[in-house]
C-alpha positions as CSV (number, residue, x, y, z in Angstrom):
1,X,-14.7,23.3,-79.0
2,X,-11.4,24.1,-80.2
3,X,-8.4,22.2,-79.7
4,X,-6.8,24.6,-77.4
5,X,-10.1,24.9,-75.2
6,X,-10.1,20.7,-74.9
7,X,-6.6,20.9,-74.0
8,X,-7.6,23.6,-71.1
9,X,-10.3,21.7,-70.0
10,X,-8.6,18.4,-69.6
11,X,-5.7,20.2,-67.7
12,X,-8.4,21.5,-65.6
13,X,-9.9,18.4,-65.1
14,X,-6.4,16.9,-64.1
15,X,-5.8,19.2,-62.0
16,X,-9.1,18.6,-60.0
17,X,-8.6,14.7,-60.4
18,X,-4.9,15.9,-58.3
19,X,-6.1,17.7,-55.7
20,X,-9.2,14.9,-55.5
21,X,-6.5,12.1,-55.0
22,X,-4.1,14.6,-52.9
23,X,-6.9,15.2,-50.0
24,X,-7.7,11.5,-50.4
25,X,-4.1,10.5,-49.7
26,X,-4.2,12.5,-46.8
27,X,-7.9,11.2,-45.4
28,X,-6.1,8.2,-46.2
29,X,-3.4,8.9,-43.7
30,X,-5.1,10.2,-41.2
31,X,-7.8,7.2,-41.1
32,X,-4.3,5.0,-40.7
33,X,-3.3,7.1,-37.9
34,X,-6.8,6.9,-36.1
35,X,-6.6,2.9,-37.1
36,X,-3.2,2.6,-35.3
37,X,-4.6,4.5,-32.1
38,X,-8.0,2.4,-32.1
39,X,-6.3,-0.6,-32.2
40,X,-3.5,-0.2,-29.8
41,X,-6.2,1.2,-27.1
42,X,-7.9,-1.9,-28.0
43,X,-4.7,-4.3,-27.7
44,X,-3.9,-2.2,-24.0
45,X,-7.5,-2.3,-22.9
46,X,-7.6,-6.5,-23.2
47,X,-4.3,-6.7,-22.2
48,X,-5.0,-4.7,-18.8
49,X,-8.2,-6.9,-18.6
50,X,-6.6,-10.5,-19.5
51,X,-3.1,-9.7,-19.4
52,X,-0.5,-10.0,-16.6
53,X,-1.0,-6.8,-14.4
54,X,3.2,-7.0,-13.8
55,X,5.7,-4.7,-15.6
56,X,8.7,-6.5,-14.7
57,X,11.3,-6.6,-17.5
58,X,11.1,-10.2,-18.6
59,X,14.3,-11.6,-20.7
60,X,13.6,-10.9,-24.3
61,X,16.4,-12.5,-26.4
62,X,18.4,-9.4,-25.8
63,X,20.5,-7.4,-23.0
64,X,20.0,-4.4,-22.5
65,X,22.7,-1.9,-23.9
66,X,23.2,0.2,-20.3
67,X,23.3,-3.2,-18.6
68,X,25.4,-5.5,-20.3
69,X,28.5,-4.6,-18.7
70,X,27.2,-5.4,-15.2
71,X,25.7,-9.0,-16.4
72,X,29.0,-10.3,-17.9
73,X,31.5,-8.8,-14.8
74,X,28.9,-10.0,-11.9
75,X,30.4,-12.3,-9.6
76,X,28.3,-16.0,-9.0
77,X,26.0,-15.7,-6.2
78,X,26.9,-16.8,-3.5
79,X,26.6,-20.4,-2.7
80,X,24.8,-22.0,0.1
81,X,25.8,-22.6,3.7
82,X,27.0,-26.1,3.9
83,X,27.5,-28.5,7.1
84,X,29.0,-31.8,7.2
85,X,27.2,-34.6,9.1
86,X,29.0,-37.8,9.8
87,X,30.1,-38.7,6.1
88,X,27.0,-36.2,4.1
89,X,26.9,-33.2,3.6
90,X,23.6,-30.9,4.1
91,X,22.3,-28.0,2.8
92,X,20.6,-25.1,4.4
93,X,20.5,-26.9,8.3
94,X,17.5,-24.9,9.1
95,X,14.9,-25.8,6.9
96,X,12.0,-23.5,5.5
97,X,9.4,-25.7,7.8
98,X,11.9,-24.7,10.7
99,X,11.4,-20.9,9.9
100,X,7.3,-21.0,9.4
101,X,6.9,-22.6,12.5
102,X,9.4,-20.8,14.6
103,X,7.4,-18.6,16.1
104,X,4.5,-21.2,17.2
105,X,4.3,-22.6,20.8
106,X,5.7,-26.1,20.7
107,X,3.8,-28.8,22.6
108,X,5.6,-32.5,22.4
109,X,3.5,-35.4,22.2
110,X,5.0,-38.6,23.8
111,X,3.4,-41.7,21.9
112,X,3.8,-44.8,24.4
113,X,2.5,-48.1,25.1
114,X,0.1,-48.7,27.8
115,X,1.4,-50.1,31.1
116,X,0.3,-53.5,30.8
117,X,1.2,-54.3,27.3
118,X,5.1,-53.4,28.2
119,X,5.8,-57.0,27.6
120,X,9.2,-58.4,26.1
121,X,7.1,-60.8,23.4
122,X,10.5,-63.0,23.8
123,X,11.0,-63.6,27.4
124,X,7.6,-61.7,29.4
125,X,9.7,-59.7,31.3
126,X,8.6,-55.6,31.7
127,X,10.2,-53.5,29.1
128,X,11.8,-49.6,30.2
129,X,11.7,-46.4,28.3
130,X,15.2,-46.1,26.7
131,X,14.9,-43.4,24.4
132,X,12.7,-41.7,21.6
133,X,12.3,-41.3,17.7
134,X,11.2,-38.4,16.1
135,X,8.0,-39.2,13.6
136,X,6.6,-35.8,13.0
137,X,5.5,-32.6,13.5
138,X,2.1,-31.0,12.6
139,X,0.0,-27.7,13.7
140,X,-3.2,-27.7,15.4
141,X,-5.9,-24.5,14.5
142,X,-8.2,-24.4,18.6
143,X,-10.3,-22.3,17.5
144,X,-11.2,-19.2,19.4
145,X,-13.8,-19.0,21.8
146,X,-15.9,-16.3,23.5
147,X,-16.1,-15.4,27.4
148,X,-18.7,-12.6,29.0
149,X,-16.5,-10.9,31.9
150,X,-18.6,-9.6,34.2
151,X,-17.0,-6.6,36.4
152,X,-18.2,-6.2,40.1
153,X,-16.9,-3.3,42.2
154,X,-16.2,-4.3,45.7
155,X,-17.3,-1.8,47.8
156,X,-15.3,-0.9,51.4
157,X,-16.2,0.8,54.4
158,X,-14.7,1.7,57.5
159,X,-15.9,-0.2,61.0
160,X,-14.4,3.2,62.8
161,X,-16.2,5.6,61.1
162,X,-19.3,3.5,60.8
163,X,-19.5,3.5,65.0
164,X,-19.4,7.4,65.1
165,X,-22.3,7.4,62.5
166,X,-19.8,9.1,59.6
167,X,-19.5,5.9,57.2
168,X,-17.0,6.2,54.8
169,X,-17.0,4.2,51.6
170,X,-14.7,3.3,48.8
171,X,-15.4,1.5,45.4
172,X,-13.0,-0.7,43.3
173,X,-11.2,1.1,40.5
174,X,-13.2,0.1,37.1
175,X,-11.5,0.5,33.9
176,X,-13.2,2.4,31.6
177,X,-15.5,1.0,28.7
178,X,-14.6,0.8,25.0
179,X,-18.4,2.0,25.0
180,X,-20.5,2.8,27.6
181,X,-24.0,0.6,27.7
182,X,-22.2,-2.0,25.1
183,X,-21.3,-5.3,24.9
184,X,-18.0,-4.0,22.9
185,X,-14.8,-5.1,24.8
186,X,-11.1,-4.0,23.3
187,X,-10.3,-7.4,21.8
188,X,-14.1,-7.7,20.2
189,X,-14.0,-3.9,18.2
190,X,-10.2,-4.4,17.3
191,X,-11.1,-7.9,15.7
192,X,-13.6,-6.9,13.4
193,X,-11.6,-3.7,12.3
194,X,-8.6,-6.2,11.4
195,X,-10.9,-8.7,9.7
196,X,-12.4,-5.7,7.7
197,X,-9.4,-3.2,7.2
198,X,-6.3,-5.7,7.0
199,X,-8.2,-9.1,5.9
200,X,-11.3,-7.2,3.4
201,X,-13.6,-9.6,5.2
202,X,-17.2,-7.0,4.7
203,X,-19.4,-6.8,8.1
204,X,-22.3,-9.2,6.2
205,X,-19.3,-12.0,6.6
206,X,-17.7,-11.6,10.0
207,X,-21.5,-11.7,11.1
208,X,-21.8,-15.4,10.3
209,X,-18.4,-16.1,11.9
210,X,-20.0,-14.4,15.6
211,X,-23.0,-16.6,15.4
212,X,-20.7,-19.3,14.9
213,X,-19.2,-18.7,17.9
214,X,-22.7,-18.3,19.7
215,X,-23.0,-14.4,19.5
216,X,-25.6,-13.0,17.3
217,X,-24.0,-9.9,16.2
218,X,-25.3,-7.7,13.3
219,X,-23.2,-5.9,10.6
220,X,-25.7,-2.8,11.9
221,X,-23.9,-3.1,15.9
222,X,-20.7,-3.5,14.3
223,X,-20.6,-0.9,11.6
224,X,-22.4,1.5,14.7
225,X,-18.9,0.2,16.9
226,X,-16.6,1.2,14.1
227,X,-18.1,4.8,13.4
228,X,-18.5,5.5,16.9
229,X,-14.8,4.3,18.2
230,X,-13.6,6.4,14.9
231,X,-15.5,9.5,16.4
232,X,-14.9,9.7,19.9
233,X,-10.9,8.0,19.6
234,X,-9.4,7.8,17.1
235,X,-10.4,11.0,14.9
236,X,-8.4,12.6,17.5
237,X,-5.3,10.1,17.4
238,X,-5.1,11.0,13.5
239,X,-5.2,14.8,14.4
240,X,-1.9,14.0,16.6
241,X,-0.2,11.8,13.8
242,X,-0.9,14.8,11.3
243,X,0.6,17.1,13.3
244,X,3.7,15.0,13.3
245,X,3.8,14.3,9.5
246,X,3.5,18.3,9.0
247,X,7.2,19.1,10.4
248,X,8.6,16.3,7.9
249,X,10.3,17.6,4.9
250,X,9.1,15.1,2.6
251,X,5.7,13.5,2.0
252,X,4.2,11.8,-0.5
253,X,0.1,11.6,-1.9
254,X,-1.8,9.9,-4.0
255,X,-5.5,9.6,-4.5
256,X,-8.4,6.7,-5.3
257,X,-12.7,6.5,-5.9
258,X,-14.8,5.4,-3.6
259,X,-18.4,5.8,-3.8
260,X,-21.0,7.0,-1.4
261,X,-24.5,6.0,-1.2
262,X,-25.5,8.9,1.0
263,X,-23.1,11.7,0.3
264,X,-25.2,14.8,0.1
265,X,-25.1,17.7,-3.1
266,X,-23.7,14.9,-5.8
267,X,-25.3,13.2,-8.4
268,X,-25.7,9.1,-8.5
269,X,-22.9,8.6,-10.9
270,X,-20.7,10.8,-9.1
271,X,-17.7,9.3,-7.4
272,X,-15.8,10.7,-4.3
273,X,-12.2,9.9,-3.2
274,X,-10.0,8.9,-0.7
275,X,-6.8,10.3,-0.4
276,X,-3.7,9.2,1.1
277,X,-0.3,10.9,2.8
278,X,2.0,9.6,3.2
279,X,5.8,10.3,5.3
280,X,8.7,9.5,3.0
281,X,10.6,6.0,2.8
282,X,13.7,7.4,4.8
283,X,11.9,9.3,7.7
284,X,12.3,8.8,11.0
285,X,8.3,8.4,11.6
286,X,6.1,6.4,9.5
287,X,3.2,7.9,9.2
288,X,0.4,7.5,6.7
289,X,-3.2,9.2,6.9
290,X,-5.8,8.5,4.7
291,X,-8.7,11.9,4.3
292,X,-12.1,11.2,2.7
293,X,-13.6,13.8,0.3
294,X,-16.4,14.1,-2.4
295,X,-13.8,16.3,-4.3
296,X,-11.1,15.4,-6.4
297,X,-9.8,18.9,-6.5
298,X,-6.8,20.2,-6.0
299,X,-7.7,22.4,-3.2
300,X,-8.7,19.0,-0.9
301,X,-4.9,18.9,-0.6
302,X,-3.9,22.2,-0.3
303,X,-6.1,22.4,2.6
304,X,-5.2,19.2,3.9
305,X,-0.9,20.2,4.1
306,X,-1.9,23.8,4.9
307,X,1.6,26.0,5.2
308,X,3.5,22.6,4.4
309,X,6.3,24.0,1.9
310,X,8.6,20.9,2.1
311,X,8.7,17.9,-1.2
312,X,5.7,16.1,-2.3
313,X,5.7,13.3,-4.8
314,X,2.6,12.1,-6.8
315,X,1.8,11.0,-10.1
316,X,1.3,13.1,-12.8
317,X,-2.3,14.7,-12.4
318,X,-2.5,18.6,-12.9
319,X,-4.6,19.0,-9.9
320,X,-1.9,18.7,-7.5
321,X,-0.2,22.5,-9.4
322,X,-2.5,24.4,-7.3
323,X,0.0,23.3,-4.6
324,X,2.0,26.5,-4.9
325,X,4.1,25.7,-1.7
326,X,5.8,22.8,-2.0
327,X,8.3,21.8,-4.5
328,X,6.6,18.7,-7.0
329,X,8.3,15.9,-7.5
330,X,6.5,13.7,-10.5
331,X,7.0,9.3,-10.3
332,X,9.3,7.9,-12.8
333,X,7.0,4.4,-12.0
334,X,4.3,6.5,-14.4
335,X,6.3,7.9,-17.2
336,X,8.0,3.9,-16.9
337,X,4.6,2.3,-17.2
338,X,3.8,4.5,-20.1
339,X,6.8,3.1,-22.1
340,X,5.6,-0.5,-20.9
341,X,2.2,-0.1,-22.4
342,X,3.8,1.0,-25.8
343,X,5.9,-2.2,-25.9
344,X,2.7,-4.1,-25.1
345,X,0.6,-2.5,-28.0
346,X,3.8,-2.8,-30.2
347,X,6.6,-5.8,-28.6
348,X,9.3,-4.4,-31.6
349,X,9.0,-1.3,-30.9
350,X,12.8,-0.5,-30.1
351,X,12.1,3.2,-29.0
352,X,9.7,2.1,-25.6
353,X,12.4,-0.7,-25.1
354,X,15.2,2.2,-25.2
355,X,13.0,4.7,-23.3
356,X,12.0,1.9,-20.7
357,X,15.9,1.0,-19.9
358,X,16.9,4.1,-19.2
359,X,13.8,4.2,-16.5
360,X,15.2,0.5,-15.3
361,X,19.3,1.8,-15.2
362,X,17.9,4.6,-13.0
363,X,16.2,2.4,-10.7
364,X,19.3,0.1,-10.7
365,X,21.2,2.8,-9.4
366,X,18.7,4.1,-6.9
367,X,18.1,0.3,-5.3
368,X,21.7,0.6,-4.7
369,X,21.7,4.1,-2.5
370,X,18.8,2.7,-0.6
371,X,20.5,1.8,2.1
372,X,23.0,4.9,2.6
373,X,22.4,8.0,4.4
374,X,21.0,11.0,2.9
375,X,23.5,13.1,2.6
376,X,25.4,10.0,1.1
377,X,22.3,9.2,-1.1
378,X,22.4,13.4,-2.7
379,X,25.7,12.9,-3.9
380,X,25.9,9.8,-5.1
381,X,22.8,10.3,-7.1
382,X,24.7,13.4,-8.5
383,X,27.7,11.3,-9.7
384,X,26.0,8.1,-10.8
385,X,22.9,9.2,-11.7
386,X,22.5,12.3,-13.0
387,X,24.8,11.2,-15.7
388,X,21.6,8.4,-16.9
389,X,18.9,11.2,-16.2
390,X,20.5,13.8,-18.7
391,X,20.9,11.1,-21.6
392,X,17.6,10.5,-21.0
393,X,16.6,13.8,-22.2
394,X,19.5,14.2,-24.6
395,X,17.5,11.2,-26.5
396,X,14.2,12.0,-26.0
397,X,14.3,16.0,-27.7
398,X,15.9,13.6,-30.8
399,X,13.0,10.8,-30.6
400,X,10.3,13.1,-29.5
401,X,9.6,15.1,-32.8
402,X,9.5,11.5,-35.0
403,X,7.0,10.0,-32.5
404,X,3.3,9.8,-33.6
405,X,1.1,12.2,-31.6
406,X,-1.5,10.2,-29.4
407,X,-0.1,6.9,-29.9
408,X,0.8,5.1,-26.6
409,X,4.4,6.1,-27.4
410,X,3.7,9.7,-28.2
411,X,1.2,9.2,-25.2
412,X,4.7,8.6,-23.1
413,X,6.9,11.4,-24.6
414,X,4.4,13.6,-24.1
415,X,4.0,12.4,-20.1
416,X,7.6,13.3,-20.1
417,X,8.0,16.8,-21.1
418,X,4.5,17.8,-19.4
419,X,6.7,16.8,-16.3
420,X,10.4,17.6,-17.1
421,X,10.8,20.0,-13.9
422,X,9.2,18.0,-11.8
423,X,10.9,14.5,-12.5
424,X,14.2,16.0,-11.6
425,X,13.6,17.8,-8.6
426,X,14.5,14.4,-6.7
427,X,17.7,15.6,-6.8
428,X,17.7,18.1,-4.9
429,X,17.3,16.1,-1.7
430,X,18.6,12.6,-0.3
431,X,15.2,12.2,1.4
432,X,13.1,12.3,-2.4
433,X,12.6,9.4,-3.7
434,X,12.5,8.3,-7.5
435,X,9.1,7.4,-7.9
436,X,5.7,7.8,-5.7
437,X,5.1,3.8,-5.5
438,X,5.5,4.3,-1.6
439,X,1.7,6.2,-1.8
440,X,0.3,3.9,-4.0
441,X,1.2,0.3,-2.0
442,X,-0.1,2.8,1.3
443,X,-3.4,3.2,-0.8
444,X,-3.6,-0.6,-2.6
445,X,-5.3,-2.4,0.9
446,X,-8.2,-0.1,0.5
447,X,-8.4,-0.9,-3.1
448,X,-8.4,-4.4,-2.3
449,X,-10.5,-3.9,0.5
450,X,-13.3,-1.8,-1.6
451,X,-13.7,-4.8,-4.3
452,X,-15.5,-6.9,-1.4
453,X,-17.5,-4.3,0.0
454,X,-17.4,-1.8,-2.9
455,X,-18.7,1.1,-1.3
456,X,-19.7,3.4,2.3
457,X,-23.3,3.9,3.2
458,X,-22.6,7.2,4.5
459,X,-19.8,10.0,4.8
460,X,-19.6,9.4,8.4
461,X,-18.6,6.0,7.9
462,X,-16.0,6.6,4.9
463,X,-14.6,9.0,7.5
464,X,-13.7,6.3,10.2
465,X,-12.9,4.1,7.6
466,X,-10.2,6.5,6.2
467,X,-9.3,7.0,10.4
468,X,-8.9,3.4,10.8
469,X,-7.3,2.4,7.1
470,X,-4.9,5.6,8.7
471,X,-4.1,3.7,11.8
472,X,-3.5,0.5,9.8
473,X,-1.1,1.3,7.6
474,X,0.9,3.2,10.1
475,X,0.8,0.6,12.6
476,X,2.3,-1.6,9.3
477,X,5.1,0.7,8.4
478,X,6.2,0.8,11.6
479,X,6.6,-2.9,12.1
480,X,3.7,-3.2,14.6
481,X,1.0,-6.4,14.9
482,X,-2.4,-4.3,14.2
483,X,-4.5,-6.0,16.0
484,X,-2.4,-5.9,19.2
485,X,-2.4,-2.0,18.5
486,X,-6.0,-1.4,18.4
487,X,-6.4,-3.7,20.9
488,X,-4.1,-1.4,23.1
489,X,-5.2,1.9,22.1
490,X,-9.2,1.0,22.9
491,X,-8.3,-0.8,26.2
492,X,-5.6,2.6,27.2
493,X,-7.6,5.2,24.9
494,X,-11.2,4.9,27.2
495,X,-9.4,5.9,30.5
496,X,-6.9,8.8,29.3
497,X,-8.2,12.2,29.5
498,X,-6.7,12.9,26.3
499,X,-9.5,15.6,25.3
500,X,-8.4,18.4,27.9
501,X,-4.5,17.3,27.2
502,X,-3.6,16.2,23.9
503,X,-0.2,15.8,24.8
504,X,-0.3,12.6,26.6
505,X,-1.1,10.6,23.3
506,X,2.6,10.3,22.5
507,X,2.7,7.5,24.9
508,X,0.5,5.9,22.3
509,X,2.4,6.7,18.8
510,X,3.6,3.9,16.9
511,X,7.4,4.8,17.4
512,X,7.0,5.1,21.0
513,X,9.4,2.5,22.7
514,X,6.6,0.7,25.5
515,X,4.6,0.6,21.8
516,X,7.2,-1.2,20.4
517,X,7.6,-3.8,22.8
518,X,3.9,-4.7,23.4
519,X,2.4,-4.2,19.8
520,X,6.0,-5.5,17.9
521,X,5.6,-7.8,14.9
522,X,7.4,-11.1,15.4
């Protein structure tokens, strides 16, 4: 081999050695890239399992830049209400015990000495009452007892009639039954639905608590009580609250699992999922109606809001686009909480604190229009904080590009600009809201609910349990006690002939005034 034919050869060798290192440098990079994303899925995943669930911004050292201005002009909170007192001076007269117990009958209990021990231990002569000292004050639990009413109809006949052999006879007015050939009374249904929908107690539970109290009641008799007061009452009731929340211009949804045992055409691993409505934060009505269905599809909405062309907020999940109607308005909660998990997975990671501020500054500025009118709320959001919202974006298209793809910081970014449109069509209306969390606390008691008794037997009864969840959270959002409301609509609800005229069930919405006096929350 000649020495120009080595020299080719080695140059051809380096060459090869180049490219060999050059595609290693770059399977190099990418296995750092897939590393990083491993292991900050893997830092998220235990922090979601042993970490703190909150994503309140905790003080870190540092103010943030859009806020620092406010925190050094604020004026000192205000101090509290002083009252002198012969020489002292108190704080705060009325005293937290005074405020838990307000609302609690009072009974006074008189300690005194028995009659023939009122002895002066000086003298023997008989001692008076001249006054009283104050030791204590304590509550008693009397626990709550059963009674069987029985119901007799007095029959009446007239003697004038009787004596010209044309008797005439009238029975006592009966109300009607909650269900007829049942034990079930108003007070007995409605307390198991609030021990199961508002306290998560399952049916298995309550059933010890009955024989406790000397009635053998199965889960079977009360889960049959439920599914049949959900069919023949209150299936109906929802129909009229969904009427209702269909004229409202703004609504909000959101979506969870639930499994099934006996759900029919799906698999065992399958889940199904209950969906939740939801009237917006400044409505007039409060009204929120949970709808079961083995679909997660964007159509089980559709169908649900029918010809409803108004403003619906949800998160960011591309089913909901096959909404053509209505205008979308995407949660600034979600494309927050994505910038919180990159700061979890990474706590310097400046960019997720920058991108997370300017989610808290707008939030700052919307808890401070919360309490003005609409119309007052559209322009002020135009002049305080549109002016946030568009640096926003001014920063992002900067950061966006320099961001790794798939990381949980590129996971954010990208969150963002999927959504652009949608996160800023709040704007166009005082009644939108900033974020959907007002769908998912309507949606987090049958979350909580569903980790005691994890799942429905059949559709039927995830259907009433969606009716009555529906009934529940209204009842809450419009400041009424729940049990008091159930308790009124099965004792009213029996004796109304509300089949052949729907109308006469506004007498029993939430909002309606005699509602409000006997169901209101003290």
């Amino acid at each position: 081999m000649t020495d120009a034919e080595y020299i080719a050869a080695l140059e051809n060798e380096i060459k090869k050695r180049d490219k060999r290192i050059e595609k290693l440098e770059i399977e190099n990079e990418c296995l750092k890239k897939d590393c990083h994303i491993y292991l900050e899925a893997l830092i998220l995943s235990k922090h979601r399992m042993f970490g703190k669930s909150s994503e309140h911004t905790e003080c870190e050292g540092q103010q943030s830049f859009f806020n620092e201005t406010e925190i050094e002009s604020a004026e000192k909170a205000e101090e509290p209400v002083k009252k002198t007192v012969k020489g002292y001076t108190r704080k705060n007269p009325k005293t937290k015990r005074d405020e838990l117990i307000k609302n609690i009958e009072t009974e006074v209990i008189n300690c005194t000495i028995p009659d023939d021990e009122q002895i002066c231990p000086r003298c023997g002569s008989e001692m008076k009452v001249i006054g009283k000292k104050y030791i204590r004050e304590e509550v008693e639990l009397i626990p709550a007892k059963l009674v069987v009413k029985k119901y007799y109809s007095n029959t009446y006949s007239c003697k004038k009639c009787e004596k010209k052999n044309m008797p005439v006879f009238l029975h006592g007015l009966v109300p009607a039954p909650v269900l007829p050939h049942s034990l079930a009374s108003a007070s007995t249904v409605s307390w198991v639905i609030y021990q199961k929908y508002v306290n998560a107690v399952p049916l298995y539970r309550q059933e010890k608590d009955w024989e406790r109290l000397g009635y053998s009641l199965s889960r079977t008799t009360m889960a049959n009580w439920i599914i049949r007061c959900s069919e023949d009452y209150f299936s109906r009731f929802i129909a009229r609250l969904k009427t209702e929340m269909l004229k409202e211009e703004v609504l909000h949804c959101d979506e969870t699992y639930v499994k099934v045992l006996k759900e029919k055409d799906v698999s065992d691993n399958s889940k199904q999922y209950m969906w939740v409505y939801r009237t917006g934060k400044h409505s007039e009505r409060q009204i929120v109606i949970y709808d079961y269905n083995k679909s997660r599809s964007g159509d089980v909405p559709r169908k649900f809001l029918g010809d409803f062309s108004g403003y619906l907020h949800t998160d960011g999940y591309a089913g909901y686009n096959k909404l053509t109607k209505v205008t979308h308005c995407n949660c600034w909660a979600h494309l927050r909480r994505k910038f919180h998990e990159a700061i979890v997975v990474d706590s310097e990671n400046s960019i997720a604190r920058t991108g997370r501020d300017f989610c808290d500054k707008l939030f700052a500025i919307e808890a401070e229009l919360d309490s003005l009118a609409n119309e007052e709320r559209y322009n002020k959001r135009l002049t305080q904080e549109k002016e946030v919202f568009e640096a926003f974006w001014s920063w992002a298209e900067k950061i966006y590009p320099t961001v790794l793809a798939k990381t949980q910081l590129g996971k954010a970014f990208d969150y963002a600009f999927k959504r652009r449109e949608y996160l800023g069509n709040y704007f166009q209306n005082g009644s939108c809201a900033i974020s959907n969390n007002i769908a998912e606390n309507a949606i987090r008691p049958f979350t909580v609910g569903r980790k005691n008794w994890l799942f429905s037997d059949t559709p039927n009864g995830a259907k009433a349990s969606a009716d009555i969840y529906s009934i529940v959270e209204t009842a809450k959002a419009n400041g009424l006690d729940v049990f008091k409301y159930f308790e009124l609509l099965l004792t009213v609800l029996p004796s109304m002939e509300f089949l052949t005229n729907p109308d006469i069930l506004e007498e029993l919405l939430p909002w309606n005034r005699s509602v409000q006096k006997i169901c209101k929350n003290i």
